[in-house]
PDB file with SEQRES, HELIX, SHEET and CRYST1 records, atoms N, CA, C and O in Angstrom:
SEQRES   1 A   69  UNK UNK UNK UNK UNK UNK UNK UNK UNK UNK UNK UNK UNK          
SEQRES   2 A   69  UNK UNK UNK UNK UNK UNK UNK UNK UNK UNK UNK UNK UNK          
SEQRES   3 A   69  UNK UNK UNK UNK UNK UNK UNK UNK UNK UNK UNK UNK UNK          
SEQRES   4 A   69  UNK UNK UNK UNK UNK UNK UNK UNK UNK UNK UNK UNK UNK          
SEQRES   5 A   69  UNK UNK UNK UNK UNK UNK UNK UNK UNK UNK UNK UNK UNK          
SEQRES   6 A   69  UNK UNK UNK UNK                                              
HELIX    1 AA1 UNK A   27  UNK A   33  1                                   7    
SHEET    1 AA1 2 UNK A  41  UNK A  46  0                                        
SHEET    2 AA1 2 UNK A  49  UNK A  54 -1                                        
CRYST1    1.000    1.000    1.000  90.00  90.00  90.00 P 1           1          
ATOM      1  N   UNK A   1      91.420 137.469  35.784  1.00  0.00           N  
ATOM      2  CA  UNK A   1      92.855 137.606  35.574  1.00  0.00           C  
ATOM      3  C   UNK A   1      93.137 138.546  34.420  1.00  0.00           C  
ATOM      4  O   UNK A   1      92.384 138.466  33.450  1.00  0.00           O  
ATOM      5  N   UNK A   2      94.102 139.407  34.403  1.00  0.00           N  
ATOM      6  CA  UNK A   2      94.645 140.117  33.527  1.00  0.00           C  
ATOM      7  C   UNK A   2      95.652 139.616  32.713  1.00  0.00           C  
ATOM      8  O   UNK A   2      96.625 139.083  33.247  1.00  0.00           O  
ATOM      9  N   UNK A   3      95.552 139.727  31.172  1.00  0.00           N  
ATOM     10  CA  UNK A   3      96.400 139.184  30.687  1.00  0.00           C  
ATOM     11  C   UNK A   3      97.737 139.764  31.093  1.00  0.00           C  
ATOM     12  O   UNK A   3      97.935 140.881  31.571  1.00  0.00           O  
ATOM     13  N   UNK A   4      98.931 138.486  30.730  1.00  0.00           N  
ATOM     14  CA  UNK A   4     100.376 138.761  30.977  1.00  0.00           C  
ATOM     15  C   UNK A   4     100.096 139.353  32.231  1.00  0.00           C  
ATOM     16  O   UNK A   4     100.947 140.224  32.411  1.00  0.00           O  
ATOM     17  N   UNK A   5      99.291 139.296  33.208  1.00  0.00           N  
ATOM     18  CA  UNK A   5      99.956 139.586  34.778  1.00  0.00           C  
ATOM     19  C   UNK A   5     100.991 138.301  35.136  1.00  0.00           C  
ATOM     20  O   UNK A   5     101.155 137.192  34.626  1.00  0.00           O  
ATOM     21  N   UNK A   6     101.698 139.121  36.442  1.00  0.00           N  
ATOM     22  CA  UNK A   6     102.294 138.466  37.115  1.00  0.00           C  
ATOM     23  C   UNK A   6     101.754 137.018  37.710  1.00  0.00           C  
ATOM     24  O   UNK A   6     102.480 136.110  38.112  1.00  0.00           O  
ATOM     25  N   UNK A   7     100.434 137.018  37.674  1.00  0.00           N  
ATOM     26  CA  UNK A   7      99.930 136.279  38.772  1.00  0.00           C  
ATOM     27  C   UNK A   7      99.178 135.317  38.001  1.00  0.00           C  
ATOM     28  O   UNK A   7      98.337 134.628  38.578  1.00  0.00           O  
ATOM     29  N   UNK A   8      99.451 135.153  36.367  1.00  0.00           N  
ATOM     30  CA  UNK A   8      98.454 133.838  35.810  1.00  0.00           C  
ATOM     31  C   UNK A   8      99.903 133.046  35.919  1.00  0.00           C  
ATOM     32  O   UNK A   8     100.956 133.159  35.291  1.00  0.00           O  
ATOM     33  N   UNK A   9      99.496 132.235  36.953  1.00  0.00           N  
ATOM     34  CA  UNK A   9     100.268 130.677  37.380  1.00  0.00           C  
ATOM     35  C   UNK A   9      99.295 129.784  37.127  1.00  0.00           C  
ATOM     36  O   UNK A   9      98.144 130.171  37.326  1.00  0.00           O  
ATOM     37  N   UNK A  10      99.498 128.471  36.663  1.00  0.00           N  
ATOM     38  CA  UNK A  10      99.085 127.769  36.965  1.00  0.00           C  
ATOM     39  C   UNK A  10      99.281 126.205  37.612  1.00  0.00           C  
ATOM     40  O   UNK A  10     100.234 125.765  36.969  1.00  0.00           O  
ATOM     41  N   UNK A  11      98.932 125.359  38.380  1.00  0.00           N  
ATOM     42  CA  UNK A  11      99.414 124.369  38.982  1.00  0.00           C  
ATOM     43  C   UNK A  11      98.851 123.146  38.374  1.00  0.00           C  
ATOM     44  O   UNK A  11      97.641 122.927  38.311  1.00  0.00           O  
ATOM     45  N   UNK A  12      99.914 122.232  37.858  1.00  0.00           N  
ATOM     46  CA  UNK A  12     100.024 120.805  37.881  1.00  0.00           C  
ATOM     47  C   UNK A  12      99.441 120.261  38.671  1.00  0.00           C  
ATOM     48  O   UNK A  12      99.896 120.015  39.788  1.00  0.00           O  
ATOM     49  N   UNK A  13      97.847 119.821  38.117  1.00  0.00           N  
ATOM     50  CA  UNK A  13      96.821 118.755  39.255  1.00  0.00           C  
ATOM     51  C   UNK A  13      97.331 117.395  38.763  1.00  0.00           C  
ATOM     52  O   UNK A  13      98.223 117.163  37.948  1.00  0.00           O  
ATOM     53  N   UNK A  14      96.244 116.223  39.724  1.00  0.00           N  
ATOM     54  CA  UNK A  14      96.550 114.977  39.110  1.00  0.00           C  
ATOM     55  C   UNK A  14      94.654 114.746  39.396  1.00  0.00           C  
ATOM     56  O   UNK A  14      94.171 115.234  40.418  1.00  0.00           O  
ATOM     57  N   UNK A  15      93.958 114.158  38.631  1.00  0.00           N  
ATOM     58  CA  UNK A  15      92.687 113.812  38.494  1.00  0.00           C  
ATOM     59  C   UNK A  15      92.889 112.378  39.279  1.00  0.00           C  
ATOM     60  O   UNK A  15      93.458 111.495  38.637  1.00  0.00           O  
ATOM     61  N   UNK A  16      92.455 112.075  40.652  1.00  0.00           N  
ATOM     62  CA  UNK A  16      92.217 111.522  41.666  1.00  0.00           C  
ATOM     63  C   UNK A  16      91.857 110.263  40.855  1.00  0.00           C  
ATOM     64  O   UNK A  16      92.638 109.329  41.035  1.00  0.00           O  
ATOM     65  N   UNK A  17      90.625 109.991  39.819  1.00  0.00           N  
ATOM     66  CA  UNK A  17      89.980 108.893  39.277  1.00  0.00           C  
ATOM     67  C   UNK A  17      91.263 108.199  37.930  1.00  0.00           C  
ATOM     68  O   UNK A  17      91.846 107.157  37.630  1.00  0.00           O  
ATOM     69  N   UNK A  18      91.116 109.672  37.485  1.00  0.00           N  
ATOM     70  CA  UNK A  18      91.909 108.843  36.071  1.00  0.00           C  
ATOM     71  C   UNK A  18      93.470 108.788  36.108  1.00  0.00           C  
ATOM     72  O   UNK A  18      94.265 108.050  35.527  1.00  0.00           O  
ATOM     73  N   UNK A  19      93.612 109.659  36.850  1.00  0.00           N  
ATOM     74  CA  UNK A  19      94.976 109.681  37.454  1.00  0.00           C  
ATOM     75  C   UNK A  19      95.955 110.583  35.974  1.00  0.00           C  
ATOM     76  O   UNK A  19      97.048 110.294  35.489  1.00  0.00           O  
ATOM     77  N   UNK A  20      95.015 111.673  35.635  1.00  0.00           N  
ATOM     78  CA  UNK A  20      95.378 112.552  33.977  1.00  0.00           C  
ATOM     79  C   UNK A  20      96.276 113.592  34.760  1.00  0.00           C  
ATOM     80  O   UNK A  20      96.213 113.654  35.988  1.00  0.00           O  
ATOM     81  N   UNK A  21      96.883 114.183  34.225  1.00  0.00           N  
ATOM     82  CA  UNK A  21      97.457 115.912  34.278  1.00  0.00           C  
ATOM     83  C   UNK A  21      96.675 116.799  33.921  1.00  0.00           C  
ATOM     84  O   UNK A  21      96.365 116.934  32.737  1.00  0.00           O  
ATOM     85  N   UNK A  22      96.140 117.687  35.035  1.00  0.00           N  
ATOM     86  CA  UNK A  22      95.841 118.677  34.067  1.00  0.00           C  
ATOM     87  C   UNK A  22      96.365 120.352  34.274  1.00  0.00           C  
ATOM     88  O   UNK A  22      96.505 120.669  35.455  1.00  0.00           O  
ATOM     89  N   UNK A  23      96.559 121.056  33.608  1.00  0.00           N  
ATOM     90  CA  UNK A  23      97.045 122.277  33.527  1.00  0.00           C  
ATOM     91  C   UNK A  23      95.802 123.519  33.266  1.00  0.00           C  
ATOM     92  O   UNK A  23      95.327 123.770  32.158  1.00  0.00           O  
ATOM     93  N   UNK A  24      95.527 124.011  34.182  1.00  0.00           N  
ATOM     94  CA  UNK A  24      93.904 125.519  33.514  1.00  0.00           C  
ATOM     95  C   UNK A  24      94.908 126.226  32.705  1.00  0.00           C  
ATOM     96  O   UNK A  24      96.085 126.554  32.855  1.00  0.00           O  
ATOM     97  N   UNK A  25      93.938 126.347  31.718  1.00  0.00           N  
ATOM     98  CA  UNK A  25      94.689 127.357  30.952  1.00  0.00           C  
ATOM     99  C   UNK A  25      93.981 128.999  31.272  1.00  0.00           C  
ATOM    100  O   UNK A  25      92.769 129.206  31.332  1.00  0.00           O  
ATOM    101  N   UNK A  26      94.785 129.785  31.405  1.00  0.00           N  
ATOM    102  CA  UNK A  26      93.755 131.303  31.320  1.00  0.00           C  
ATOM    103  C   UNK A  26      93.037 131.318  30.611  1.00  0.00           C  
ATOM    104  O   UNK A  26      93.086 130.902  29.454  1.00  0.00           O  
ATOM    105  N   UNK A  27      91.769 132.067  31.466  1.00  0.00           N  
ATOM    106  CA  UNK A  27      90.517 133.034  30.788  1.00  0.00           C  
ATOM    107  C   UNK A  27      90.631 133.782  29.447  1.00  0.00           C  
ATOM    108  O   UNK A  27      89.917 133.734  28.445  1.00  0.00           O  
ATOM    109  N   UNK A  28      91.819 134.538  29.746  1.00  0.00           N  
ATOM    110  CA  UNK A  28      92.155 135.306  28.930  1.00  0.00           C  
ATOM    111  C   UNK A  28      92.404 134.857  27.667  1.00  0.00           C  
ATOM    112  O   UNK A  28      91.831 135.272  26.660  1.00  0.00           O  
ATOM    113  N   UNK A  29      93.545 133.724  27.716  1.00  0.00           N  
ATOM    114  CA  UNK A  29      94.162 133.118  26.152  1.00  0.00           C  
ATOM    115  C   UNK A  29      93.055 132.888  25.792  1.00  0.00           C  
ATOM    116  O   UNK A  29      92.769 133.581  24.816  1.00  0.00           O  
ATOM    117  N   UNK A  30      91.778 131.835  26.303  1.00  0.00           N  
ATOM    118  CA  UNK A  30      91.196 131.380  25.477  1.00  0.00           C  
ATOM    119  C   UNK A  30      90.230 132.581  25.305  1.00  0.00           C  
ATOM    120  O   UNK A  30      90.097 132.706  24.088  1.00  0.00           O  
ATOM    121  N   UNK A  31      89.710 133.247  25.752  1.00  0.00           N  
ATOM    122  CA  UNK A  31      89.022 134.633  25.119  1.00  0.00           C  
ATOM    123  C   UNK A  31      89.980 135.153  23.461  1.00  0.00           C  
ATOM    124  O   UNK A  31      89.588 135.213  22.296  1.00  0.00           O  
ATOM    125  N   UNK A  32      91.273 135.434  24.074  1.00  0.00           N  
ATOM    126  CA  UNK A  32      92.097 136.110  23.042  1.00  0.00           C  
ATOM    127  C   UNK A  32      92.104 134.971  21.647  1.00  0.00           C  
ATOM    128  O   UNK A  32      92.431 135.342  20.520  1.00  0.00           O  
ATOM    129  N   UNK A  33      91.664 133.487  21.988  1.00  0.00           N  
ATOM    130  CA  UNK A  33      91.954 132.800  20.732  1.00  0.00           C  
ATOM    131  C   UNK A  33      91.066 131.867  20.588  1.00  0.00           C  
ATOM    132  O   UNK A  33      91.113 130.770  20.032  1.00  0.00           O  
ATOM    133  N   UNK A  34      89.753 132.759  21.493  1.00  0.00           N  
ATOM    134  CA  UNK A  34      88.263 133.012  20.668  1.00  0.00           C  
ATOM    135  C   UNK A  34      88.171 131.090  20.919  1.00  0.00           C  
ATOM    136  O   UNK A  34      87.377 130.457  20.223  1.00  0.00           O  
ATOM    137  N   UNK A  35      89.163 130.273  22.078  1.00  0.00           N  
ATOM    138  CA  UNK A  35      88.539 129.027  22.332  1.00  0.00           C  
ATOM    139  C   UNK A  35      87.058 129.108  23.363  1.00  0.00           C  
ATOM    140  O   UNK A  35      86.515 130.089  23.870  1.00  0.00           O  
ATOM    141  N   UNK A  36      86.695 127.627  23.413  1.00  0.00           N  
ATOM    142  CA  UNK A  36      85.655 127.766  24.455  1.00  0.00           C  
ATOM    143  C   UNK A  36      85.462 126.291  24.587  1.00  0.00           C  
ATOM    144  O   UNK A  36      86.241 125.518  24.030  1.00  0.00           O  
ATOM    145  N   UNK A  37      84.202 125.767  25.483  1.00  0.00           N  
ATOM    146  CA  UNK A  37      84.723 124.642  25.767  1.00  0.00           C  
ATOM    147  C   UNK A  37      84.459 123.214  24.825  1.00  0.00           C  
ATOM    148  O   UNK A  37      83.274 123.113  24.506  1.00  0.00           O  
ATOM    149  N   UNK A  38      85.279 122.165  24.352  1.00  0.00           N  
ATOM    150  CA  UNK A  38      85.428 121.463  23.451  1.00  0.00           C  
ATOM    151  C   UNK A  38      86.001 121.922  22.119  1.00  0.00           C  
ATOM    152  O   UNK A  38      85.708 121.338  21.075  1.00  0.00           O  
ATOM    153  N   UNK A  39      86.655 122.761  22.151  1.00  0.00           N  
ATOM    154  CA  UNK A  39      87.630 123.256  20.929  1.00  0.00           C  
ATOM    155  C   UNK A  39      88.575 122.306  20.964  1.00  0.00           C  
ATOM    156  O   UNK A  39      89.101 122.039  22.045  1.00  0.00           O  
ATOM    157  N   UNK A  40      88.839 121.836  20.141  1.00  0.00           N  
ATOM    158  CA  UNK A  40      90.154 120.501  20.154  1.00  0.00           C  
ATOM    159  C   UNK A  40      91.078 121.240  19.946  1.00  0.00           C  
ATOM    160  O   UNK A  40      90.977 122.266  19.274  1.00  0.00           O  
ATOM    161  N   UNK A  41      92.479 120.704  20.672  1.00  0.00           N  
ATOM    162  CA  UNK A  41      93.403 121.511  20.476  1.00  0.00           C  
ATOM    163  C   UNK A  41      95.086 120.403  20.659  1.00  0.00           C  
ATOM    164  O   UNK A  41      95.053 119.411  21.388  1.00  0.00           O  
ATOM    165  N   UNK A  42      96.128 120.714  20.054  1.00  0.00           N  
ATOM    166  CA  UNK A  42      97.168 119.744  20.284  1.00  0.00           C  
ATOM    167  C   UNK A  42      97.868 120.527  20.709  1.00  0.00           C  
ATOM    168  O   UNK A  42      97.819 121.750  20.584  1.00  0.00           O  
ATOM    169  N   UNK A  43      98.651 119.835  21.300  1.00  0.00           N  
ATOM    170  CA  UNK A  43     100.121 120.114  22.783  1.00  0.00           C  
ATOM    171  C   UNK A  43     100.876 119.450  22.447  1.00  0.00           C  
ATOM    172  O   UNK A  43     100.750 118.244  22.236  1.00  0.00           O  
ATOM    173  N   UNK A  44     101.987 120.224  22.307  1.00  0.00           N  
ATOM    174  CA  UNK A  44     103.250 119.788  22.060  1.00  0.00           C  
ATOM    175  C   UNK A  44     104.619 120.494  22.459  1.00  0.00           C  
ATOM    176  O   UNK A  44     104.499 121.719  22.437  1.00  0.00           O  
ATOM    177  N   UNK A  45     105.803 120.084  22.794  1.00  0.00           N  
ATOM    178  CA  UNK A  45     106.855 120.906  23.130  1.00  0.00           C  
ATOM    179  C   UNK A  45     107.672 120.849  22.743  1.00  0.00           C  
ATOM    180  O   UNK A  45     108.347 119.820  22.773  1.00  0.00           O  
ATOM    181  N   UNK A  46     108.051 122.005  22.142  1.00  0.00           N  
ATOM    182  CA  UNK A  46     109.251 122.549  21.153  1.00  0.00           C  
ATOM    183  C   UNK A  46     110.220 123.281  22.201  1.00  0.00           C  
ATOM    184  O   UNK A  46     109.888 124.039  23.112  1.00  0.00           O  
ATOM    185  N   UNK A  47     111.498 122.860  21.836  1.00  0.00           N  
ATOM    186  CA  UNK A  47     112.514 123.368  22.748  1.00  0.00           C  
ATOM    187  C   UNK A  47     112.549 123.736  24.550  1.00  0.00           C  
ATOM    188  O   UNK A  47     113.249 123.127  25.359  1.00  0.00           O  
ATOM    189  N   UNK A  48     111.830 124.606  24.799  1.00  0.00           N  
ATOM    190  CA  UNK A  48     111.533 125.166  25.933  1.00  0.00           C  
ATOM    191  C   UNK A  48     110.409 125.626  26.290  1.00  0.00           C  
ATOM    192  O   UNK A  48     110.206 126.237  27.338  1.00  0.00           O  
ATOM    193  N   UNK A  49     109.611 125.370  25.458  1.00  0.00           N  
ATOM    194  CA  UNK A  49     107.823 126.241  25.451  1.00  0.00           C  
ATOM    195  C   UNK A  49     106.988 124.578  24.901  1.00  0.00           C  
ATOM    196  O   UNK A  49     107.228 123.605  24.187  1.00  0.00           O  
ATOM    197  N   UNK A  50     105.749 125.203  25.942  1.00  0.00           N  
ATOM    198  CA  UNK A  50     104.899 124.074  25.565  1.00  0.00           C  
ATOM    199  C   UNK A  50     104.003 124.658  24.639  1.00  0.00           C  
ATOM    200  O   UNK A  50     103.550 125.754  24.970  1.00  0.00           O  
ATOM    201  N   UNK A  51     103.685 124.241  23.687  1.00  0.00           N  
ATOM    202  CA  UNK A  51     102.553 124.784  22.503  1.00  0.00           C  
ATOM    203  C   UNK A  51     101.370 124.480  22.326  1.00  0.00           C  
ATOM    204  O   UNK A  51     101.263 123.275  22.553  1.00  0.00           O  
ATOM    205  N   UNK A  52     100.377 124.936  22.031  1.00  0.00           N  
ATOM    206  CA  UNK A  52      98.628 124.759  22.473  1.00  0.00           C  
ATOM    207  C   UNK A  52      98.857 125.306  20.993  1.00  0.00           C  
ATOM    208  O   UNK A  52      99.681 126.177  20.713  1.00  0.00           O  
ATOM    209  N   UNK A  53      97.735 124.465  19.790  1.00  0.00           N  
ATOM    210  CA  UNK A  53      97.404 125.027  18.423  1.00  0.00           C  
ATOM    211  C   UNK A  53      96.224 124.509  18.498  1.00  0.00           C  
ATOM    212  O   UNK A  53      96.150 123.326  18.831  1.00  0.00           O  
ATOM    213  N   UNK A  54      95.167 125.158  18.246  1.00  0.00           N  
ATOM    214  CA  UNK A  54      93.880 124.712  17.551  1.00  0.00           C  
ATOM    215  C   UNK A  54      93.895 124.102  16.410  1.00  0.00           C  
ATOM    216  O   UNK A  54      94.351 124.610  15.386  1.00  0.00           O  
ATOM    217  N   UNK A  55      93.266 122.658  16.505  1.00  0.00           N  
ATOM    218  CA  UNK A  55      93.000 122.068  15.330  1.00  0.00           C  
ATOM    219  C   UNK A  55      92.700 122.741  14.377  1.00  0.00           C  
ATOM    220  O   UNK A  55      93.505 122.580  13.460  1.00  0.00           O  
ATOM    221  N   UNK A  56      91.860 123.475  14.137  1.00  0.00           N  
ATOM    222  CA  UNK A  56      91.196 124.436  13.008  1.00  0.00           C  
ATOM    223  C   UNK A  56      91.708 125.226  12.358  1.00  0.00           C  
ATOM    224  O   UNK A  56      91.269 125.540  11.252  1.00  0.00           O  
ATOM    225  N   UNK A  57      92.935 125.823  12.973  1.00  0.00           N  
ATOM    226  CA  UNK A  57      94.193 127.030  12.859  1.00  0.00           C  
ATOM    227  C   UNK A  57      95.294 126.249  12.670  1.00  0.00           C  
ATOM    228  O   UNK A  57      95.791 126.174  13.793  1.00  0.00           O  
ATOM    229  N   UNK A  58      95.782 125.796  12.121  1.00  0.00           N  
ATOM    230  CA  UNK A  58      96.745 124.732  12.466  1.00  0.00           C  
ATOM    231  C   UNK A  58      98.320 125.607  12.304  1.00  0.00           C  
ATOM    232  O   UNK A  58      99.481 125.263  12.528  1.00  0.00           O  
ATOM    233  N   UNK A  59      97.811 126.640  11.899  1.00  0.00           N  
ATOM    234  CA  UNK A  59      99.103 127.847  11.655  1.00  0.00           C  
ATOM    235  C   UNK A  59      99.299 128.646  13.316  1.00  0.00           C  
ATOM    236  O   UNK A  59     100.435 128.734  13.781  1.00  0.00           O  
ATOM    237  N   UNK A  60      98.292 129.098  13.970  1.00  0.00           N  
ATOM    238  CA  UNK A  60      98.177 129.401  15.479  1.00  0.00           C  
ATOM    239  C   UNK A  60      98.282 128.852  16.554  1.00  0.00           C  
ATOM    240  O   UNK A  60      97.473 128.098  17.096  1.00  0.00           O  
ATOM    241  N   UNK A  61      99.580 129.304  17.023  1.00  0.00           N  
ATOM    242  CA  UNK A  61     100.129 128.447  18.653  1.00  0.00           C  
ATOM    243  C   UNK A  61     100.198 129.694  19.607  1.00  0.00           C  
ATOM    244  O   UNK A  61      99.811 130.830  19.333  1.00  0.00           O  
ATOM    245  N   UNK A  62     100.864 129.186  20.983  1.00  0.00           N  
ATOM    246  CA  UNK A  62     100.651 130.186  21.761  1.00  0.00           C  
ATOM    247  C   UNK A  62     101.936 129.414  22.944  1.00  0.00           C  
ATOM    248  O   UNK A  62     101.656 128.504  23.724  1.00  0.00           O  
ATOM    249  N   UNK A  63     103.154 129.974  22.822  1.00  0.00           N  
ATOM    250  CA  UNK A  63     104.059 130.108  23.887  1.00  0.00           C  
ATOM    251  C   UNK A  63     103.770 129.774  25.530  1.00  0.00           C  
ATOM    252  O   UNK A  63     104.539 130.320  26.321  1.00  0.00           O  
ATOM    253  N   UNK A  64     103.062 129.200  25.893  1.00  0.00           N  
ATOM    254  CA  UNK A  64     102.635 129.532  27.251  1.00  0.00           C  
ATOM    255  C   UNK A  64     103.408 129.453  28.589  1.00  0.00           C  
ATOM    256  O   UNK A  64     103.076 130.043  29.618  1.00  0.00           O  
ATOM    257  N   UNK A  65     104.653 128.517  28.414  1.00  0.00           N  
ATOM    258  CA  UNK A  65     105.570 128.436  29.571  1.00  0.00           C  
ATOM    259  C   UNK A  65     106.547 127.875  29.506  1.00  0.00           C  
ATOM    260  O   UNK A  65     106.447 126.695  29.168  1.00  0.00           O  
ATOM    261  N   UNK A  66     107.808 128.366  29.762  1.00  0.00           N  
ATOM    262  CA  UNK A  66     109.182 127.768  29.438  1.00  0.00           C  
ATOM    263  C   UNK A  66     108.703 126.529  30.445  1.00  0.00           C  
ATOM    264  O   UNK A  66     107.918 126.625  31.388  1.00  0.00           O  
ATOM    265  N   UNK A  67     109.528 125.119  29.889  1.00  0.00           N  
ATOM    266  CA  UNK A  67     109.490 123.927  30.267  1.00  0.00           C  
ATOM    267  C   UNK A  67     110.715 124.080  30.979  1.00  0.00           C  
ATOM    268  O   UNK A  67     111.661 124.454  30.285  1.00  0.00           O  
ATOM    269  N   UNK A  68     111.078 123.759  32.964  1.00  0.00           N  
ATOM    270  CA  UNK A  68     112.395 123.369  32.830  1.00  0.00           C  
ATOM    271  C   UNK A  68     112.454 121.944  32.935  1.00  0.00           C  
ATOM    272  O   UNK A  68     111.655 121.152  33.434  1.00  0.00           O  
ATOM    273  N   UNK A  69     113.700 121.748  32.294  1.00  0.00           N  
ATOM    274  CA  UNK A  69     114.153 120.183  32.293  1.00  0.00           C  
ATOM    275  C   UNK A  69     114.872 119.785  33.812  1.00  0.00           C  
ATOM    276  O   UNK A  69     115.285 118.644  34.019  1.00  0.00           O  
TER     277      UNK A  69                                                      
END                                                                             
């Protein structure tokens, strides 16, 4: 995937066992913010955007998708 293409969608699963949400995040972001796998990270939503910050960075978030209500 190319960053900021048209075409990084991603779809709302439901984990069959645990019955969790989960959302893929792009290749790309986490290349661009140097995550990989088991980087802890908190989610949270401010106004209209859901926010992804690395524990470690606690100053670095990342906009990823207007929420509609």
């Amino acid at each position: 995937m190319q960053k900021n293409s048209a075409e990084n969608f991603s779809t709302v699963e439901i984990d069959p066992i645990t019955g969790e949400y989960l959302i893929t995040i792009p290749e790309w972001i986490c290349d661009e913010k140097g995550w990989y796998e088991g980087t802890e990270v908190n989610i949270e939503v401010e106004n209209d955007c859901i926010i992804i910050k690395d524990l470690e960075e606690p100053r670095s978030w990342q906009c990823i998708d207007r929420v509609l209500w």
